[in-house]
C-alpha positions as CSV (number, residue, x, y, z in Angstrom):
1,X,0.0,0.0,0.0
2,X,1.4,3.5,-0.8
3,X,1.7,6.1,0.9
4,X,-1.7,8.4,-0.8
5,X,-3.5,5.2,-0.5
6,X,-3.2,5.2,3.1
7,X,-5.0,8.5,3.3
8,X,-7.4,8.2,0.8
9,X,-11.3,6.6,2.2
10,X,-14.3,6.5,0.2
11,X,-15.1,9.0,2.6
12,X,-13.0,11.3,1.8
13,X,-12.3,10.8,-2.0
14,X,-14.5,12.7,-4.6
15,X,-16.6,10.3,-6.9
16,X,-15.0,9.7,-10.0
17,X,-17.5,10.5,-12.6
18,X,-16.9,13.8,-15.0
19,X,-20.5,15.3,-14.0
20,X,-20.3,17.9,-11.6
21,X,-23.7,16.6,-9.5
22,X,-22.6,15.5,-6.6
23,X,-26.0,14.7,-5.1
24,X,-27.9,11.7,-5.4
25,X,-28.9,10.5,-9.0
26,X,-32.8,10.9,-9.7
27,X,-33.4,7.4,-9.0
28,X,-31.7,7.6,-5.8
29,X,-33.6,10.6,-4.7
30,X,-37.3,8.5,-5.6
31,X,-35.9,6.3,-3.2
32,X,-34.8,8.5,-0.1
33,X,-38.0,10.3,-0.7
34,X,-40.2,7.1,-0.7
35,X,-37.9,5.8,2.2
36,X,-39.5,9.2,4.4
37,X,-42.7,8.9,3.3
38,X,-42.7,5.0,4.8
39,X,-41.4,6.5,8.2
40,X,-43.2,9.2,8.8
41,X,-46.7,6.8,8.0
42,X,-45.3,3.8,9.7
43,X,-46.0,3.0,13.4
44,X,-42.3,3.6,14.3
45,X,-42.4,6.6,12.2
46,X,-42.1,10.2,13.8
47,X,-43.6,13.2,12.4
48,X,-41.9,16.5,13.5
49,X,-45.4,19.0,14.2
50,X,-45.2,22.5,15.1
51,X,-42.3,22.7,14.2
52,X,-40.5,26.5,13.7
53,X,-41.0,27.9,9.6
54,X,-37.5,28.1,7.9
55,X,-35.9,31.8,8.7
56,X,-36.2,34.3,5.7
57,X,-34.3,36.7,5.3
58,X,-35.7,40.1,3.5
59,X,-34.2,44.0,3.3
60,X,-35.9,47.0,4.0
61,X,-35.2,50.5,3.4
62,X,-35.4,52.6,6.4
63,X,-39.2,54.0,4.9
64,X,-40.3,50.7,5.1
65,X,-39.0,50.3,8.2
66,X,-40.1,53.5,9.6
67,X,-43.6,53.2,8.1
68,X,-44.2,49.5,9.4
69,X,-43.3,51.0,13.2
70,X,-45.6,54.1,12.4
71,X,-48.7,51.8,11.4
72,X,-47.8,48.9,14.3
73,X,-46.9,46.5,11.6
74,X,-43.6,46.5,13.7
75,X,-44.1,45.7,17.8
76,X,-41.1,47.3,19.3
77,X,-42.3,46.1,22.8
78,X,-43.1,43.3,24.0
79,X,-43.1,42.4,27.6
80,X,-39.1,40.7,27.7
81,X,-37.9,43.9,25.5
82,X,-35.9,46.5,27.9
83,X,-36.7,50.2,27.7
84,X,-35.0,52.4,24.9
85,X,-31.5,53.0,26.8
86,X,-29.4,54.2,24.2
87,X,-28.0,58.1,24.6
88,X,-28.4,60.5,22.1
89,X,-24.7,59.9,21.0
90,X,-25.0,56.0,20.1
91,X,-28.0,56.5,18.0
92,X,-27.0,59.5,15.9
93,X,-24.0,56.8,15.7
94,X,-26.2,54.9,14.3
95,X,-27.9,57.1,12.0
96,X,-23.8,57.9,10.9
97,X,-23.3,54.4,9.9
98,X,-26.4,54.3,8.1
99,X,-25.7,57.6,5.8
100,X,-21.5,56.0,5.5
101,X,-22.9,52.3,4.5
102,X,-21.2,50.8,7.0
103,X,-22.4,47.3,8.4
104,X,-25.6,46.9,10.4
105,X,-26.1,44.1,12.1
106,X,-29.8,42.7,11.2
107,X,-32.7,42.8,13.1
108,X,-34.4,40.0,14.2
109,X,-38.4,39.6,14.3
110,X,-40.9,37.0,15.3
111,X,-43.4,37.4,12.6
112,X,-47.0,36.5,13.6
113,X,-48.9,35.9,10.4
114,X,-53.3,36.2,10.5
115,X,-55.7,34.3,9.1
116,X,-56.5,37.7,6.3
117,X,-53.0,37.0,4.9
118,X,-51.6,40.3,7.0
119,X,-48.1,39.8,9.1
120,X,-47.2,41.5,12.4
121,X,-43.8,41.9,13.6
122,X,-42.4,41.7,17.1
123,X,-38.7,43.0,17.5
124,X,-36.8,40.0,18.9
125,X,-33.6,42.3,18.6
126,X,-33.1,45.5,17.5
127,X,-35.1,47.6,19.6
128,X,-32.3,50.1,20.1
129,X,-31.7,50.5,16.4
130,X,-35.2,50.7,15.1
131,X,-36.1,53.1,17.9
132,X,-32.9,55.4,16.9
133,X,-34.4,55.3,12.9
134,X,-38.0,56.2,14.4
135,X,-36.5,58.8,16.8
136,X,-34.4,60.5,13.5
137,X,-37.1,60.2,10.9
138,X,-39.2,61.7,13.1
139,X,-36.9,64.6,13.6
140,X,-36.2,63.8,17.6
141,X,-32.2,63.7,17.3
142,X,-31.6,67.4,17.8
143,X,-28.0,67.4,17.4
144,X,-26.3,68.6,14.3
145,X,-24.3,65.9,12.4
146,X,-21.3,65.8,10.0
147,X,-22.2,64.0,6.5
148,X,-19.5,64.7,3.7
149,X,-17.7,67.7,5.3
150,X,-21.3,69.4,5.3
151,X,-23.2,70.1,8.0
152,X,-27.3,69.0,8.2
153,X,-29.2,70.4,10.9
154,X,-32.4,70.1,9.8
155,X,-33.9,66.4,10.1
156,X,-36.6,67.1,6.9
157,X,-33.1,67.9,4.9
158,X,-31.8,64.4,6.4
159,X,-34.8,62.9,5.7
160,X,-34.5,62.9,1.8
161,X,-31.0,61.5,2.0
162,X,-32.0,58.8,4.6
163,X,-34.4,57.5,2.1
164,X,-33.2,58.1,-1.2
């Protein structure tokens, strides 16, 4: 035995057909598939139920944002949420990062969907940043901030770019 075929496994060692499908041939995939559906309806068989919907992951512009908060599409506060802590300082941060680009980390809902097809979200996390967006969009940050070497004092004039 050589030396590569002592570290070589049909584990570890790529199949050696040209095609680059690595999956399960068609046939194969009939049979994993039938294979389920003959466990979950056997007696042995266990069926995961209510089980959690896959994440999705969606991006909204800080309108949408701001008018899903504004018509309580967003809940910012349910019962385990803490209060709205951040000083003015941190969220105009915020509001920086969002006029720079820079990274935001994402915010997390539990979305509670009704019988009429309509959603609701509850913040899960995020509560200090959506509240910052609300607080700015609705013209609450009252301290002047530095965008490009210009100076914007006036939140409707920050307003337009926040959007845009």
């Amino acid at each position: 035995m050589s030396d590569s075929d002592a570290y070589s496994s049909a584990l570890s060692d790529p199949p050696t057909s040209d095609d680059d499908d690595y999956g399960p041939s068609r046939k194969g995939r009939a049979k994993q598939k039938a294979k389920a559906r003959n466990r979950d309806d056997g007696e042995g068989g266990y069926r995961i139920r209510n089980a959690l919907k896959v994440p999705r992951a969606t991006t909204y512009t800080a309108q949408a944002l701001y008018d899903q908060i504004h018509s309580a599409d967003i809940k910012l506060d349910p019962e385990y949420q803490r209060d709205v802590v951040w000083p003015d300082n941190k969220m105009i941060g915020l509001i920086d990062s969002v006029f720079r680009n820079f990274y935001i980390p994402p915010v997390i809902f539990a979305v509670v969907a009704y019988d009429d097809g309509s959603e609701r979200k509850v913040c899960i996390d995020g509560k200090q940043r959506l509240t910052s967006l609300q607080r700015f969009m609705d013209g609450l940050a009252h301290r002047a901030m530095r965008h490009d070497q210009t100076k914007i004092r006036e939140p409707d004039s920050v307003l337009f770019y926040a959007v845009a």
